[in-house]
N, C-alpha and C positions, 0 to 999 in steps of 0.2 A: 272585153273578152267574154266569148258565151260559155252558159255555163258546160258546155261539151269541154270547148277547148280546154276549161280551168281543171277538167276531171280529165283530159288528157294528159296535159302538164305534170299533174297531180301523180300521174299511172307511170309516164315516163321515167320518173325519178326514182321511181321503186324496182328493187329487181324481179324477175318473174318468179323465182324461187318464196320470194317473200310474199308475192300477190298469193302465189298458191297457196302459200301458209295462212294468209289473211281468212283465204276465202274459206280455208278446212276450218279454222278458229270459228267464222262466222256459221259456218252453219252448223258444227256443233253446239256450242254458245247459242244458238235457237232450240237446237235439240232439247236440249239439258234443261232452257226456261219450258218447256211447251208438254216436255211429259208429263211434271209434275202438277202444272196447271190442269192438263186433260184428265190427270188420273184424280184430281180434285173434283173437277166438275161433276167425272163419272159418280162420283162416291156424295154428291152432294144429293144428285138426280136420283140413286137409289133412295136416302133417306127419306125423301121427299115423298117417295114412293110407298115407305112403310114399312122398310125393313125389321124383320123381330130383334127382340133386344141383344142375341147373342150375334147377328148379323151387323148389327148397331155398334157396337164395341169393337167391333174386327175392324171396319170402316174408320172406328173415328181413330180406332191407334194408325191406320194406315195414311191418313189424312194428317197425322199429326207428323207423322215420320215423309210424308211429302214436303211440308212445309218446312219441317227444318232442313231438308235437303236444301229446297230453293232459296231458303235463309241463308243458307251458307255458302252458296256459288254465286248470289249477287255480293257477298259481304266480300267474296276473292276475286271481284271484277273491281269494286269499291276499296278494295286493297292495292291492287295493282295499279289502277287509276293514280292513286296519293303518289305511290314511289316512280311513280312515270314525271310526275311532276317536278322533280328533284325540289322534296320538303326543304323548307330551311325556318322549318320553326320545330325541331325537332328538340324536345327535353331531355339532355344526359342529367341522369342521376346515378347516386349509387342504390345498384341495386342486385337482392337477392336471386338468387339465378334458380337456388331450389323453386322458390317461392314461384317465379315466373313458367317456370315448368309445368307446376301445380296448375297454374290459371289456364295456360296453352292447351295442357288436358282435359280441363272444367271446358272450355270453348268447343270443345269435340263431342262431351261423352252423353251429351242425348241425343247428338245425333247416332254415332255407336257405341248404346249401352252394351254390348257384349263385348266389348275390343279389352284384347292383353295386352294391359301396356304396364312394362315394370319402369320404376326410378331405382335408379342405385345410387341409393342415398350414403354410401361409406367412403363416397371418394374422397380423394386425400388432395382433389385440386383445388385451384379458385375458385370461392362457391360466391363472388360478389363482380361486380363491373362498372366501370362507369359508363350507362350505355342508354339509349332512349328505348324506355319501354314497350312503347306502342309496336314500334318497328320489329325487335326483337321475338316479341310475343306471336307477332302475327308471322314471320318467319318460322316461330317453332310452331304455331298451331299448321301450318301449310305441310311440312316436315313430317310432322307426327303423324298428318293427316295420308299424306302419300304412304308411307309406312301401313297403315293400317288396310287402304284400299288394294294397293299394291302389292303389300303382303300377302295378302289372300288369307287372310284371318288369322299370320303367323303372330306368336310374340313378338311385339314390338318394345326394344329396352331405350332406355334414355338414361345418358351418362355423361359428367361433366369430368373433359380431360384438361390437362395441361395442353400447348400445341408446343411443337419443337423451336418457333420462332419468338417466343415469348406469350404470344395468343392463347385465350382460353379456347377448348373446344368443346362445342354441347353435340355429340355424338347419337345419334335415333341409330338403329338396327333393328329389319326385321331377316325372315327366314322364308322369303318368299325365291319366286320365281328367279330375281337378278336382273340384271340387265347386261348388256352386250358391251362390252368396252368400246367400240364405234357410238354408241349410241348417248353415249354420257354426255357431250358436247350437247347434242342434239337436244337432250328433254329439258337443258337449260334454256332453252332458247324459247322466246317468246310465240306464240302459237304452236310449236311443236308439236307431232306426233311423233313414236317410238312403237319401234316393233317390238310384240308380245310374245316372249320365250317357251310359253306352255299351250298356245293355243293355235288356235288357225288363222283364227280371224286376224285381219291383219294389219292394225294398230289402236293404241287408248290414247285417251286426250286427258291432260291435266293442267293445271294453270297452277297448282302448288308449288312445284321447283323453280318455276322461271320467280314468282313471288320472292322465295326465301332467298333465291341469286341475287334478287333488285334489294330488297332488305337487305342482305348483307355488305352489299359493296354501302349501302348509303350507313351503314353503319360503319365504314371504314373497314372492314373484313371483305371474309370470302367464303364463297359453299362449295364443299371438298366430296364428289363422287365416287365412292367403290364399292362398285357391283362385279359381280361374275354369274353369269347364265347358270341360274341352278342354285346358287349359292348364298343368295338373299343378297340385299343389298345396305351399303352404310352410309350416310349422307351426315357428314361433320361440317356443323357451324361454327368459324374462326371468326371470335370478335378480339378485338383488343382485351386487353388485359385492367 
């Protein structure tokens, strides 16, 4: 078979709705690598050039703040990659949820050192689990992470509930924009866009929620959307108990 036909094959099996999700995925996903690289190079070419020392400093925090951008959007490709795999060396232990919360915020906060983000550390639920770390962590750093971009700089709270099924639930809440109840299926969805409630332009891209969805199911739970247009929005992690 030539290789036309095996990419024909290949194309057939997929639905059109999906090809086009593929392809928005992909060139985003070039976007996102290619700015931060360009605005490097721009910022290397200046130094090079002789920039004065107070120009020099502006450069290198902006080059610093590129690199952990692109740090973090390969680390949620390299994330997503594991859970597509369905892992089966995954380590449950017991463990601290405060504690894990703590770490999923340290993963974030130079990339945004100015982000509100509270813990509400008085809850009166389950603060342990028997659960695989790696998975969980990376669920709440994706979580927290949406929260923050998506909020548009609102407070962002994190809080550990009880669920009503016996499930714990780690709760994120910001006080952004919302999202559109049509739309809640959608931004679970692997390459997804979602239309934007406060603007014109007309959609954002993330790969954080389809993340925490694939984390969570391989955790034996589930991730619980509620938004309203305007209203911010609340995205609860149900693991076992």
């Amino acid at each position: 078979m030539t290789a036309s036909k095996i990419s024909q094959a290949r194309t057939s099996s997929v639905s059109p709705s999906f090809q086009a999700s593929m392809a928005r995925f992909a060139s985003k996903a070039n976007h996102d690598f290619r700015e931060p690289l360009a605005m490097l190079k721009f910022m290397v070419q200046h130094l090079r050039s002789g920039a004065d020392p107070a120009q020099q400093e502006k450069l290198f925090a902006a080059a610093d703040e590129s690199l952990s951008h692109l740090q973090r959007y390969t680390q949620q490709l390299i994330d997503y990659s594991w859970l597509l795999s369905e892992p089966d060396d995954l380590q449950i232990v017991n463990t601290d949820l405060m504690h894990l919360i703590d770490e999923a915020i340290e993963d974030l906060i130079d990339i945004y050192p100015s982000a509100d983000i509270i813990v509400d550390r008085n809850t009166q639920a389950h603060r342990t689990a028997s659960i695989d770390k790696k998975a969980l962590r990376m669920a709440l750093s994706a979580v927290i992470e949406n929260a923050i971009v998506h909020g548009q700089s609102s407070q962002v709270l994190v809080k550990i509930e009880n669920g009503q099924d016996g499930s714990i639930a780690i709760c994120v809440t910001d006080h952004g924009p919302g999202i559109s109840p049509s739309d809640v299926s959608l931004i679970k969805s692997p390459f997804a866009q979602a239309k934007r409630q406060d603007v014109v332009d007309t959609t954002y891209f993330g790969l954080g929620l389809t993340i925490a969805d694939a984390a969570c199911e391989t955790l034996g739970g589930k991730l619980v959307l509620d938004g309203k247009v305007k209203a911010g929005t609340r995205v609860l992690l149900h693991i076992p108990a």
